[in-house]
VOFI-28349 format. One record per residue: x, y, z of N, C-alpha, C, CB in turn; residue number from 1. Coordinates in steps of 0.2 Angstrom, whole numbers, plus 5000, padded with zeros to 4 digits. Atoms other than C-alpha are relative to their C-alpha. Glycine has a CB too. Layout:
BEGIN
R   n_c1   n_c2   n_c3   ca_c1   ca_c2   ca_c3   c_c1   c_c2   c_c3   cb_c1   cb_c2   cb_c3   resi
R      X      Y      Z       X       Y       Z      X      Y      Z       X       Y       Z    NUM
...
//
This chain:
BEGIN
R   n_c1   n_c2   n_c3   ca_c1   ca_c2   ca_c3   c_c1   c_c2   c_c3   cb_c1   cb_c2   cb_c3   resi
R   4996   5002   4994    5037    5011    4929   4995   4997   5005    5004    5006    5003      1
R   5005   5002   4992    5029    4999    4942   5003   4995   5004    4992    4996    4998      2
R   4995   5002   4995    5036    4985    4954   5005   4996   4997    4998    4995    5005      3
R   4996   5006   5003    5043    4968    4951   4997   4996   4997    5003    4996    5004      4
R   5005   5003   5006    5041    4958    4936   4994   4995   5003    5005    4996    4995      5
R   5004   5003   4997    5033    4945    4948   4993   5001   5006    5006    4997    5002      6
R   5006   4997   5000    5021    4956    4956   4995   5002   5000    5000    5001    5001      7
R   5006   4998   5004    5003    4961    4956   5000   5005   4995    4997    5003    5003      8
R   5000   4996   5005    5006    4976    4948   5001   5001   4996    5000    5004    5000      9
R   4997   5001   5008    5018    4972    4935   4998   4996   4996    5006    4998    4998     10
R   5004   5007   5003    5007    4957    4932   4993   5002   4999    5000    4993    5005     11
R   5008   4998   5000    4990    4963    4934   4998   5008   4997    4997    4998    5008     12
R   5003   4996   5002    4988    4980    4933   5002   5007   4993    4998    5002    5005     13
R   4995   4996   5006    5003    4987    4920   4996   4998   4995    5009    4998    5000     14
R   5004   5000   5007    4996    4979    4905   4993   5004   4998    4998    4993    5000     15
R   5005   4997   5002    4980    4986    4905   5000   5006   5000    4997    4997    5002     16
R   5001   4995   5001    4985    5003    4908   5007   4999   4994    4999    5004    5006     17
R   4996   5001   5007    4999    4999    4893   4995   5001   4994    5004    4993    5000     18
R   5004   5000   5005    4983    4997    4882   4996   5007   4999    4995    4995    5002     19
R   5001   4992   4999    4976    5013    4889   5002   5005   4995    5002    5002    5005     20
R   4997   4994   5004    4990    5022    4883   5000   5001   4994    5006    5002    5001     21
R   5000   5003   5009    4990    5013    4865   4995   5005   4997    4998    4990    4999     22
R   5005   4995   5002    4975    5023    4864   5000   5007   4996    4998    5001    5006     23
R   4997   4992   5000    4984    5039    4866   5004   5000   4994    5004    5004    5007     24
R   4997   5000   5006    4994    5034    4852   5010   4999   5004    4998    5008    4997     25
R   4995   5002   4996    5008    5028    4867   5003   4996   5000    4999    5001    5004     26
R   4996   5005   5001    5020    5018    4865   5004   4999   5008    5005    5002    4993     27
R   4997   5000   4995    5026    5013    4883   5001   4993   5005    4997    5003    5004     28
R   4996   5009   4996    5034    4995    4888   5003   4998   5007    5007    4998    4996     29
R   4998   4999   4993    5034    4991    4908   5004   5000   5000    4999    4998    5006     30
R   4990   5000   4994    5051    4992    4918   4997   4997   5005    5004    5010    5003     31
R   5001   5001   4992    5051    4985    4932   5003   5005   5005    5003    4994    5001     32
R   4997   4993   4996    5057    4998    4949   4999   4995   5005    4996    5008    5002     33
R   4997   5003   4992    5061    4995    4966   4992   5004   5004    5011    5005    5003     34
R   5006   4995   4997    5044    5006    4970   4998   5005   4999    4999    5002    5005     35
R   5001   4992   4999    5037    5022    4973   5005   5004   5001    4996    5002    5005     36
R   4994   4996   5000    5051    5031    4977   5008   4999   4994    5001    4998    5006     37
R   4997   5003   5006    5060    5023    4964   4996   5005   4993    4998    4989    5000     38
R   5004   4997   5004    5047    5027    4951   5000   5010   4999    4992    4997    5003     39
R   4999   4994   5001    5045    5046    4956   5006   5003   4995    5000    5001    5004     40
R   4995   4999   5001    5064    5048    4955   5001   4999   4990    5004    4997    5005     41
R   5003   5001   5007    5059    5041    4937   4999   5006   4995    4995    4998    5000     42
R   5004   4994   5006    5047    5053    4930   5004   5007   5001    4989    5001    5004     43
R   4994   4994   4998    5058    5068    4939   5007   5002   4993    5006    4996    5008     44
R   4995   5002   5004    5071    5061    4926   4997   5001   4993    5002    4995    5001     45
R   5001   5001   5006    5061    5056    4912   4990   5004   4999    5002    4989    4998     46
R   5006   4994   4998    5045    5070    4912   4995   4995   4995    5001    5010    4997     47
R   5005   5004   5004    5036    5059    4896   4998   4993   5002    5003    5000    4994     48
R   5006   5007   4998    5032    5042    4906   4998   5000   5003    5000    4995    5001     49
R   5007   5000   4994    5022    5035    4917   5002   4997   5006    4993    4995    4998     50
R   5000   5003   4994    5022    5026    4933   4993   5000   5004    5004    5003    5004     51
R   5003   5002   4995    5012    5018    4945   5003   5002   5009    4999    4994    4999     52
R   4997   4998   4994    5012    5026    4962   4994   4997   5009    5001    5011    4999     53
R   5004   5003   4995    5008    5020    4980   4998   5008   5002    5006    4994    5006     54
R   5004   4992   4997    4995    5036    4986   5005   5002   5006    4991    4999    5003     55
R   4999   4998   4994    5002    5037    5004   5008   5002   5000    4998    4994    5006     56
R   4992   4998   5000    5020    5039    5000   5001   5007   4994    5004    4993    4996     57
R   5001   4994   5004    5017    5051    4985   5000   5005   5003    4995    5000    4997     58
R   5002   4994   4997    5007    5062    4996   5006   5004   5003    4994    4998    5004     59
R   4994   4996   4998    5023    5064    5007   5007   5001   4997    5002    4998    5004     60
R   4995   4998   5007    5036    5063    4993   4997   5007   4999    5000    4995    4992     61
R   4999   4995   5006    5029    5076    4983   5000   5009   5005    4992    4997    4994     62
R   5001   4992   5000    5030    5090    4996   5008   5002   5001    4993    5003    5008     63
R   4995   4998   4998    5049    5087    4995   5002   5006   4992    5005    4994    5002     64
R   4997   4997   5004    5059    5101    4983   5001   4995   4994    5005    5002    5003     65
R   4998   5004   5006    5065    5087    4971   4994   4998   4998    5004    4993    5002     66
R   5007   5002   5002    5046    5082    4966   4995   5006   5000    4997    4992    5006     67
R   5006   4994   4997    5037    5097    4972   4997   5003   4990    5005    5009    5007     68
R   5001   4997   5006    5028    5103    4955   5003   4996   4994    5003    5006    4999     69
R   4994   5002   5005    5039    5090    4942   4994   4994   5000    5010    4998    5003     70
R   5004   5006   5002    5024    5075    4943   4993   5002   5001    5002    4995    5005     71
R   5007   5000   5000    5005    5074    4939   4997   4996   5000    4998    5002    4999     72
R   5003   5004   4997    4993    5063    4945   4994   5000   4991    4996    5003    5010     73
R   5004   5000   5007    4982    5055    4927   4995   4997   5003    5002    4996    4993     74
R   5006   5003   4996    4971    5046    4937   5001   4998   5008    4998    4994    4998     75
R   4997   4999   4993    4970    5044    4956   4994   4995   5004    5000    5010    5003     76
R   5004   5004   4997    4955    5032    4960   4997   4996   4995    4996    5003    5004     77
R   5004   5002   5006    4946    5018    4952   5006   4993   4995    4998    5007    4995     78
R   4992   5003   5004    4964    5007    4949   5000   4995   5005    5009    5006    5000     79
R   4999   5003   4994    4966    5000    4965   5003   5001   5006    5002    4996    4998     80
R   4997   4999   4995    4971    5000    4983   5005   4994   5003    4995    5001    5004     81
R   4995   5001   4994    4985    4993    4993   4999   5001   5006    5005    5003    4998     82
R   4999   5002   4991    4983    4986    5011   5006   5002   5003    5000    4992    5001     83
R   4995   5000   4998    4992    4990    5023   4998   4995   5006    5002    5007    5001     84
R   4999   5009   4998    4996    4974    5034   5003   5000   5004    5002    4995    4997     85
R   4997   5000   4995    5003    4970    5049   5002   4990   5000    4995    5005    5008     86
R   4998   5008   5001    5012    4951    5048   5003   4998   5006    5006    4998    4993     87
R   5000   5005   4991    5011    4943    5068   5004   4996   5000    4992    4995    5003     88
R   4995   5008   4998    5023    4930    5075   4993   4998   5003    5008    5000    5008     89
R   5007   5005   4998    5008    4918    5082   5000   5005   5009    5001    4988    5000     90
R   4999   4998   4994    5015    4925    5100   4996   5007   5001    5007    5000    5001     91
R   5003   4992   5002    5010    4945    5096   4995   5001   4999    5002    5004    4996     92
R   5005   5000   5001    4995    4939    5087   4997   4997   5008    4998    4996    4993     93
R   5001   5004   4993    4990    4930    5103   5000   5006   5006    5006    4995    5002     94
R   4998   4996   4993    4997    4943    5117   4994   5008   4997    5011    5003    5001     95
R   5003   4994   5001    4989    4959    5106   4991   4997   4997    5005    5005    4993     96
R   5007   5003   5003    4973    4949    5100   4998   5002   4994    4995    5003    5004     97
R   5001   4999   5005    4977    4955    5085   4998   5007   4999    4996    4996    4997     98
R   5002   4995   4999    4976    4971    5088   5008   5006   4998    4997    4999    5008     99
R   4997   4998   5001    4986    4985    5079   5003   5006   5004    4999    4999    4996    100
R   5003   4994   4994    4983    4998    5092   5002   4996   5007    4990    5001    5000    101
R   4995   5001   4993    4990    4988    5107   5008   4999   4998    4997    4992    5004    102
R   4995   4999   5004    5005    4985    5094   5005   5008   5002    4996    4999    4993    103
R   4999   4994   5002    5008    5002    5093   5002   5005   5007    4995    5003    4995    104
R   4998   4998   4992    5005    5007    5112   5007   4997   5004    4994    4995    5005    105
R   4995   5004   4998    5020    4994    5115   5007   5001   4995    4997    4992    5001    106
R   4997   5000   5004    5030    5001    5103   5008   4998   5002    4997    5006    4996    107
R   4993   5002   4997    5046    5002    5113   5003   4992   5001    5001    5003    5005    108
R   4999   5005   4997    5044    4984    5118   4999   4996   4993    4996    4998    5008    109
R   5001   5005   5004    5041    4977    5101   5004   5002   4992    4991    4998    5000    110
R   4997   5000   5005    5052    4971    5087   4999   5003   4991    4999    4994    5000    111
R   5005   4998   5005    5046    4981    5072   5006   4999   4993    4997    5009    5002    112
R   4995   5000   5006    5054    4976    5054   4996   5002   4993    5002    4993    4999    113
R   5002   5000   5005    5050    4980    5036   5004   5000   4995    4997    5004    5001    114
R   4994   5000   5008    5060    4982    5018   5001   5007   5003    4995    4998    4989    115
R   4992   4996   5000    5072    4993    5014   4994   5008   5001    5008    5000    4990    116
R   5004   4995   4998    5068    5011    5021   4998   5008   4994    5005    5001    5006    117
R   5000   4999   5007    5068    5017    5001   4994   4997   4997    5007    4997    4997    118
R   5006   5003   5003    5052    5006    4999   4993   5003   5000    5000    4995    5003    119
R   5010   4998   4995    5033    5009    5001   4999   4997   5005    4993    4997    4996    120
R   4998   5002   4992    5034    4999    5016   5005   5004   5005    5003    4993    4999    121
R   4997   4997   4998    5048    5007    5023   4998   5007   5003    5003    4999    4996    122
R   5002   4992   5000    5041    5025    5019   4991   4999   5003    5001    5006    4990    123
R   5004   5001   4997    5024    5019    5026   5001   5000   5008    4998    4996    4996    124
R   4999   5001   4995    5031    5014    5042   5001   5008   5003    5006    4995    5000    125
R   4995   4993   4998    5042    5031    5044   4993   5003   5000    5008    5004    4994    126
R   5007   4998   5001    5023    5039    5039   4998   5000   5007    4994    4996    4994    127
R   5004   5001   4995    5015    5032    5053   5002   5000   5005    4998    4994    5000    128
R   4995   4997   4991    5028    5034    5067   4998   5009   5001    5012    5001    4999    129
R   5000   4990   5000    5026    5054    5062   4994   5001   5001    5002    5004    4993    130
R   5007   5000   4998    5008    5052    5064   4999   4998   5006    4995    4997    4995    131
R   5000   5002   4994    5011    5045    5080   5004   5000   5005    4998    4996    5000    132
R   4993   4998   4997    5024    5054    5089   5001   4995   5007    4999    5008    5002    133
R   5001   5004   4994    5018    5046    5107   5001   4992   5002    4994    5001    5002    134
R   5001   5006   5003    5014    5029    5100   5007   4996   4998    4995    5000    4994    135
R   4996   5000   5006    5022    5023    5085   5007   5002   5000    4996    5004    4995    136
R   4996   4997   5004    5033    5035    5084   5007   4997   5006    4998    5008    4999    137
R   4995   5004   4994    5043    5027    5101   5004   4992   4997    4994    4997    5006    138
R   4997   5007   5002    5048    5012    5090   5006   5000   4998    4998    4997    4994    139
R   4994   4999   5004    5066    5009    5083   5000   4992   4994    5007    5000    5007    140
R   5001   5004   5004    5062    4998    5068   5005   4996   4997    4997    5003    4997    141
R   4994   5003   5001    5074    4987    5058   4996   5001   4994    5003    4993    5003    142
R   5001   4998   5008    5076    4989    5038   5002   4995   4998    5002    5006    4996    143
R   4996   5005   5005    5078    4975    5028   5002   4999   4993    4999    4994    5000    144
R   4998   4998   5008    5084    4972    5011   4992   4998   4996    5008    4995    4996    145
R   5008   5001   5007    5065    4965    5004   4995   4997   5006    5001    4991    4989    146
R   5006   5002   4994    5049    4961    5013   5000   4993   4999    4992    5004    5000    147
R   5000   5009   4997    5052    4943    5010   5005   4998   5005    5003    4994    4994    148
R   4994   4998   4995    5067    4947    5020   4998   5001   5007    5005    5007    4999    149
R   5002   4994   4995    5057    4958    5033   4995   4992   5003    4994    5009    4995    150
R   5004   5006   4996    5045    4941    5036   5003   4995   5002    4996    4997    4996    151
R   4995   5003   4997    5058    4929    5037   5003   5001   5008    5005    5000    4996    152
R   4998   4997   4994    5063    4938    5051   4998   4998   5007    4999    5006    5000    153
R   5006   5002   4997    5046    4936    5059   5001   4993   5002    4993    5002    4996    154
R   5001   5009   4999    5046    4916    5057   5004   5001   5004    5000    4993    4995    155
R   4994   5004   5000    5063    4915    5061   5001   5002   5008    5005    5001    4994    156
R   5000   4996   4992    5059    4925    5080   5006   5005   5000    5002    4995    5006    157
R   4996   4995   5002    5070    4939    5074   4998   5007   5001    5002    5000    4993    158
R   5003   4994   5002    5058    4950    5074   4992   4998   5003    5001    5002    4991    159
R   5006   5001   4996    5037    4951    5082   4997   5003   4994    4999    5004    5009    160
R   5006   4998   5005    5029    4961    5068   5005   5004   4993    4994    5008    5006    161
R   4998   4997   5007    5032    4967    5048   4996   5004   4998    5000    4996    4994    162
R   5003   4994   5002    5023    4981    5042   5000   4997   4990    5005    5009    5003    163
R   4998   5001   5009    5020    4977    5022   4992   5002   4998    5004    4988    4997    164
R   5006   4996   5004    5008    4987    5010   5001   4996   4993    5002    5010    4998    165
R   5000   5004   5005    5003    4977    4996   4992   4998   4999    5005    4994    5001    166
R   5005   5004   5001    4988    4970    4987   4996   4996   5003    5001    4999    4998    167
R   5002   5010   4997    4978    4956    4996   4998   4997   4995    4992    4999    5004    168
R   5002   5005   5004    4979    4942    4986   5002   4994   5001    5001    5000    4995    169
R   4995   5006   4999    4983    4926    4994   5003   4994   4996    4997    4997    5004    170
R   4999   5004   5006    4986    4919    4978   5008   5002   4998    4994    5003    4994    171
R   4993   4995   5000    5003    4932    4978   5005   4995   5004    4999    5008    5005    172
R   4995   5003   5000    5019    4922    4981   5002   5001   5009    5005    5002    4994    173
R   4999   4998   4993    5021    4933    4998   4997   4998   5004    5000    5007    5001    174
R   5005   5003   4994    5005    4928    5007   4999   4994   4998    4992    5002    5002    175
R   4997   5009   5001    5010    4909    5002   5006   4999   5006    5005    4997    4990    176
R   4993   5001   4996    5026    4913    5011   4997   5000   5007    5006    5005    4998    177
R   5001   4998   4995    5018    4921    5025   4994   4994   5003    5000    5008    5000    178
R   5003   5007   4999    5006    4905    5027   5004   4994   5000    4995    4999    4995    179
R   4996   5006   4999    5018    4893    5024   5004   5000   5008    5007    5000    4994    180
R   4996   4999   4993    5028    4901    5040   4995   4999   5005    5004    5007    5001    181
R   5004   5001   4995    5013    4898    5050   4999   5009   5004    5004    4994    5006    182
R   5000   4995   4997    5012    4918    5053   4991   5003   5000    5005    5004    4996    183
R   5005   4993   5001    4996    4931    5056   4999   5004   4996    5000    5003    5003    184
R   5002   4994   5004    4989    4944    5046   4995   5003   5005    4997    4998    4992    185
R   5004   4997   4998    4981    4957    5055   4998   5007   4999    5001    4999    5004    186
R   5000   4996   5004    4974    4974    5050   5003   5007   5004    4993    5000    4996    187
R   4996   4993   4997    4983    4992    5054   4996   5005   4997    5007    5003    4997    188
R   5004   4996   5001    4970    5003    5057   5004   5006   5008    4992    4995    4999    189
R   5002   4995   4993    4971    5020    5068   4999   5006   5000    5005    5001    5005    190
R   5005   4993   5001    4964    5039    5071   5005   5002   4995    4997    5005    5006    191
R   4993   4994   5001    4981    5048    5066   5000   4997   4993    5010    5000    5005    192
R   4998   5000   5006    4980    5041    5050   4994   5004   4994    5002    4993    4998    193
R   5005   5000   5004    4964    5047    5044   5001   5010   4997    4992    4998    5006    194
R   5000   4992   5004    4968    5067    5040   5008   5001   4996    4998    5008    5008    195
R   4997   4998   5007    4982    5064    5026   4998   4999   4996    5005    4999    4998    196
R   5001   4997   5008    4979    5071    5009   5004   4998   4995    5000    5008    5000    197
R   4998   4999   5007    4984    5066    4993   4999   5006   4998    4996    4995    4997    198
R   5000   4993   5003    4987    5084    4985   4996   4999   4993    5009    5003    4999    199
R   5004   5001   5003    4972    5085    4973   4998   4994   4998    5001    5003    4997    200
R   5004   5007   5001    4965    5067    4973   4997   4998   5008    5006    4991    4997    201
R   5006   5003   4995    4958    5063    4991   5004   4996   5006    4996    4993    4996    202
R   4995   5002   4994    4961    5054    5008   5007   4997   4996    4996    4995    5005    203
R   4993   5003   5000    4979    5046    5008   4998   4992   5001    5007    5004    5006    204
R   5001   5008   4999    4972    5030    5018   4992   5001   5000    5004    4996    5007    205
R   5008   5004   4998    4953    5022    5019   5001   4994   5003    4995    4998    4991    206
R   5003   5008   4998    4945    5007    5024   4999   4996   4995    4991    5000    5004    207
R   5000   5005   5004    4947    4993    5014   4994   4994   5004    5007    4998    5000    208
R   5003   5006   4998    4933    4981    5016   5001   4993   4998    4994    5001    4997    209
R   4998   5004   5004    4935    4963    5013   5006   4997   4997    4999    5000    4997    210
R   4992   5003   5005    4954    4960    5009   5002   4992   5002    5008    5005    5004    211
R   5000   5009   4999    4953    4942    5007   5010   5001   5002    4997    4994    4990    212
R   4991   5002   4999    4973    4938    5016   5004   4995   5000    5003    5001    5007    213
R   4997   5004   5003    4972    4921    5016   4993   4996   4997    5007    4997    5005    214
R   5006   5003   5002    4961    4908    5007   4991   5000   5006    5004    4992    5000    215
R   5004   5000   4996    4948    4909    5021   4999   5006   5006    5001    4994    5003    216
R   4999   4994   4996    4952    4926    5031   4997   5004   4998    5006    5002    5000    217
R   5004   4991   5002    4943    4943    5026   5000   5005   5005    4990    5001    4999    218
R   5000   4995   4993    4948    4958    5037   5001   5006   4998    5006    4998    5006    219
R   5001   4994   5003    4945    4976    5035   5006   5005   5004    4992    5003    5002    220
R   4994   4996   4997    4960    4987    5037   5001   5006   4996    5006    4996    5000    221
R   5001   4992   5003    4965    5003    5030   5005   4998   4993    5004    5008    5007    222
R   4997   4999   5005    4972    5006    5013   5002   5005   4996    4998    4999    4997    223
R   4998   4995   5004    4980    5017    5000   4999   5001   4993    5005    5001    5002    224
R   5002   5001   5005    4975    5019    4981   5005   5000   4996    4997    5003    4999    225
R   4995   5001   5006    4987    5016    4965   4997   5006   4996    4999    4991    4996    226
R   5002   4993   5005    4988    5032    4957   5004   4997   4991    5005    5010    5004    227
R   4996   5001   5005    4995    5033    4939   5001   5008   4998    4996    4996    4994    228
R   5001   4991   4999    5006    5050    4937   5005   5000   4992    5005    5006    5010    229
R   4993   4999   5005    5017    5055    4923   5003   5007   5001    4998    4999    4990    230
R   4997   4994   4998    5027    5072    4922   4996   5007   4998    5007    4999    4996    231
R   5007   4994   5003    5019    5088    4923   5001   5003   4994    4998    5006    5004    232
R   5001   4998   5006    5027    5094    4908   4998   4995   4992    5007    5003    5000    233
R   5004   5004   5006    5019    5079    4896   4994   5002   5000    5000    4993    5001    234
R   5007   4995   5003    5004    5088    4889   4998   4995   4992    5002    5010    4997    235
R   5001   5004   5005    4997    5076    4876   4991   4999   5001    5005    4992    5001    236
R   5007   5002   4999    4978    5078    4871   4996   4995   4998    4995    5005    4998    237
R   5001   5011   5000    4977    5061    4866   4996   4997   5007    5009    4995    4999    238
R   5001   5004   4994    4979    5057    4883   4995   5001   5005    5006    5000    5005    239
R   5007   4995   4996    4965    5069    4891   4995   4996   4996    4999    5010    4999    240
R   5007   5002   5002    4954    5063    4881   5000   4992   5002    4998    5001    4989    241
R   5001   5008   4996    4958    5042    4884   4998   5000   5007    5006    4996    4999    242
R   5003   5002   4991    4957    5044    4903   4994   5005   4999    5006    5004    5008    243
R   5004   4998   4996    4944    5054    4904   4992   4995   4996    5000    5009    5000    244
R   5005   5006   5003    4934    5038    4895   4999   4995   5004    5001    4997    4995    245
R   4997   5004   4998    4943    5026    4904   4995   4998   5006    5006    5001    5001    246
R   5004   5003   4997    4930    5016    4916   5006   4994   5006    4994    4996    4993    247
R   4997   5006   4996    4935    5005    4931   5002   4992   4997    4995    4998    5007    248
R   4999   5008   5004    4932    4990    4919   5008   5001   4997    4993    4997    4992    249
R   4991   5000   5003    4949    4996    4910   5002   4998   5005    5004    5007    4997    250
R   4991   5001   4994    4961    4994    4925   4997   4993   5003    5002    5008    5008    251
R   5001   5007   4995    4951    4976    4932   5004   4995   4996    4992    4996    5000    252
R   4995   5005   5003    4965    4964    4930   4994   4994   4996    5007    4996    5008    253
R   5002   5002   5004    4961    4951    4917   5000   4994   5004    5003    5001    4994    254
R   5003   5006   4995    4964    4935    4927   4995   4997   5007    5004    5000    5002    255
R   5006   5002   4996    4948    4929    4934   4998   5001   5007    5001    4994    5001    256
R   4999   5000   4994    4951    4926    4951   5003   5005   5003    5002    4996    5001    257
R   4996   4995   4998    4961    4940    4954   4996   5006   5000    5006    5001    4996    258
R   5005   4995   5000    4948    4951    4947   4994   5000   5005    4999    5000    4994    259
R   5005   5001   4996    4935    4944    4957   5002   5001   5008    4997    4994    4999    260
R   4998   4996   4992    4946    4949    4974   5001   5009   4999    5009    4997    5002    261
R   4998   4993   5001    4949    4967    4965   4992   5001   5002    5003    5002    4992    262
R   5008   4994   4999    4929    4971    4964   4998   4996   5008    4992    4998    4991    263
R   5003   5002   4994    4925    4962    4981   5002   5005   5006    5002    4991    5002    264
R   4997   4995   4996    4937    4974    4989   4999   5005   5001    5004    5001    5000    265
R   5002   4995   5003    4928    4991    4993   5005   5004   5006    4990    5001    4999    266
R   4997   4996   4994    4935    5007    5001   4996   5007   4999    5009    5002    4999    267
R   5006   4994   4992    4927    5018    5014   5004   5005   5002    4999    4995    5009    268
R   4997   4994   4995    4930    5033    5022   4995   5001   5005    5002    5008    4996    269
R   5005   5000   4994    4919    5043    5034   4998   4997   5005    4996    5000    4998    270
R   5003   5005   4993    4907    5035    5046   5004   4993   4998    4990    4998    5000    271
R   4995   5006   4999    4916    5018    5040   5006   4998   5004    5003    4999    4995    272
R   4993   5002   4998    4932    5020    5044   5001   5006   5006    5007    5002    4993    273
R   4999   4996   4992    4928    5032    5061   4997   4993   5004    4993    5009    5002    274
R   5002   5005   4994    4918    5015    5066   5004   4994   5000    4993    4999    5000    275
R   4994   5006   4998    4932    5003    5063   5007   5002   5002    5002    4995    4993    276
R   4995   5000   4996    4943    5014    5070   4999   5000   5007    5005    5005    4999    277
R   5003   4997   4991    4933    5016    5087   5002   4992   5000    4987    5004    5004    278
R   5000   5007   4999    4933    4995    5086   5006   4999   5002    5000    4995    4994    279
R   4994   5001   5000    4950    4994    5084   5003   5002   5007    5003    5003    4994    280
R   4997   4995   4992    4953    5008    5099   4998   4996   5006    4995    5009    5003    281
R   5004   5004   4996    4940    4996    5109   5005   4992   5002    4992    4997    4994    282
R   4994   5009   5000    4953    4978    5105   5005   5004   5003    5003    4995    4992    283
R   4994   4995   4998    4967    4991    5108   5002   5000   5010    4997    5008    4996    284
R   5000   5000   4995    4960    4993    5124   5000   4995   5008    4996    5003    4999    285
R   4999   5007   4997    4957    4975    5130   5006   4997   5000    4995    4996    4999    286
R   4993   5003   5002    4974    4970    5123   5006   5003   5006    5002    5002    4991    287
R   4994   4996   5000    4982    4982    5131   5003   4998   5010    4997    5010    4998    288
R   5001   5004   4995    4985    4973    5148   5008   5002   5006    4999    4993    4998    289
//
């Protein structure tokens, strides 16, 4: 289980952990899902398959009853991350200086949209309000039915800012769209996101170094890792033994160029991501007017 057939992950990083499993003697043909949340409700169902999961959503799904104990994490780093992204009208990029942190100060006075509230976007948003009760959490957001939806909005002055979690790859159909509209990309960085936990794998977000956004852009924002969980009652020592072989070269997507935005991308915690969030607090502060 991973997104849509047309996205990174059904396209780039499902195959290659399909090969993985072939290993184990697994027979497992993607699906396509609506997301993480989608996906869980999956494995919950069907305890022998897999999924791809967005980390930051996981981590708060899984402390509900319905998931609690019913999914396990096969790998939890070393796969990839997922940006989280903030998509500007030219106006908001301009007035906040690109600043996610004066964004968030102004939360009452500004437009906030994303995909449906069932999404990884969606449950990222709701995340970050809750981590920012004062802030953030003052917003009254709008849900749309898909984040091509959620950006349209943006162009179309419907809306000031999109929230969208997704790969950087301006090569992706979505940051074509969001270049075609003449929109920004800027990065969502702030303190309250730094002490959630992934339940045995690690921070929830880091620093993403380098997330190329559009052909000529590179900007460091925070991120969240692609886990791969299946059900905790699937016990197959096949599969223990293949992952615990399995190298970051297994999961580098196969297309060229894609791969060469995968390894250029690193993530950071610690001193990194305390000193791009003081930055950020620094623009935050001059924006904030």
């Amino acid at each position: 289980m991973t997104g849509g057939p047309t996205g990174d992950y059904y396209l780039h990083f499902g195959p290659p952990i399909v090969k993985i499993l072939e290993k184990a003697w697994v027979d497992a043909p993607l699906r396509e899902s609506k997301g993480t949340p989608d996906n869980m409700d999956w494995l919950v169902q069907h305890p022998l398959s897999y999924a791809l999961l967005q980390g930051n959503v996981y981590a708060e799904l899984i402390k509900n009853e319905k998931y609690a104990g019913k999914i396990k994490i096969l790998r939890g780093s070393g796969i990839g991350n997922e940006t989280v992204l903030a998509v500007m009208s030219d106006k908001l990029f301009t007035r906040s200086q690109g600043s996610w942190g004066a964004v968030a100060a102004h939360a009452k006075l500004v437009r906030i949209v994303t995909s449906s509230e069932a999404s990884g976007p969606g449950q990222t948003l709701h995340q970050l309000m809750a981590l920012d009760p004062t802030g953030l959490g003052l917003a009254e957001p709008k849900f749309m039915d898909s984040m091509d939806a959620a950006i349209n909005a943006v162009a179309d002055g419907q809306a000031d800012v999109a929230i969208m979690v997704q790969f950087a790859n301006p090569q992706n159909p979505r940051f074509k769209l969001i270049a075609d509209k003449g929109l920004k990309i800027a990065p969502v960085l702030s303190a309250s996101m730094r002490g959630l936990e992934i339940p045995g794998v690690g921070p929830a977000f880091t620093l993403c170094e380098n997330a190329q956004v559009t052909a000529k852009t590179i900007i460091n924002t925070a991120c969240t890792p692609i886990l791969i969980a299946t059900g905790t009652t699937n016990e197959n020592a096949d599969l223990k033994r293949v992952f615990a072989a399995v190298t970051e070269a297994d999961f580098t997507p196969h297309e060229p160029a894609f791969a060469k935005l995968w390894k250029s991308m690193l993530s950071k915690g610690g001193a990194a991501w305390d000193a791009a969030v003081s930055k950020a607090s620094e623009l935050a502060g001059k924006a904030n007017l």
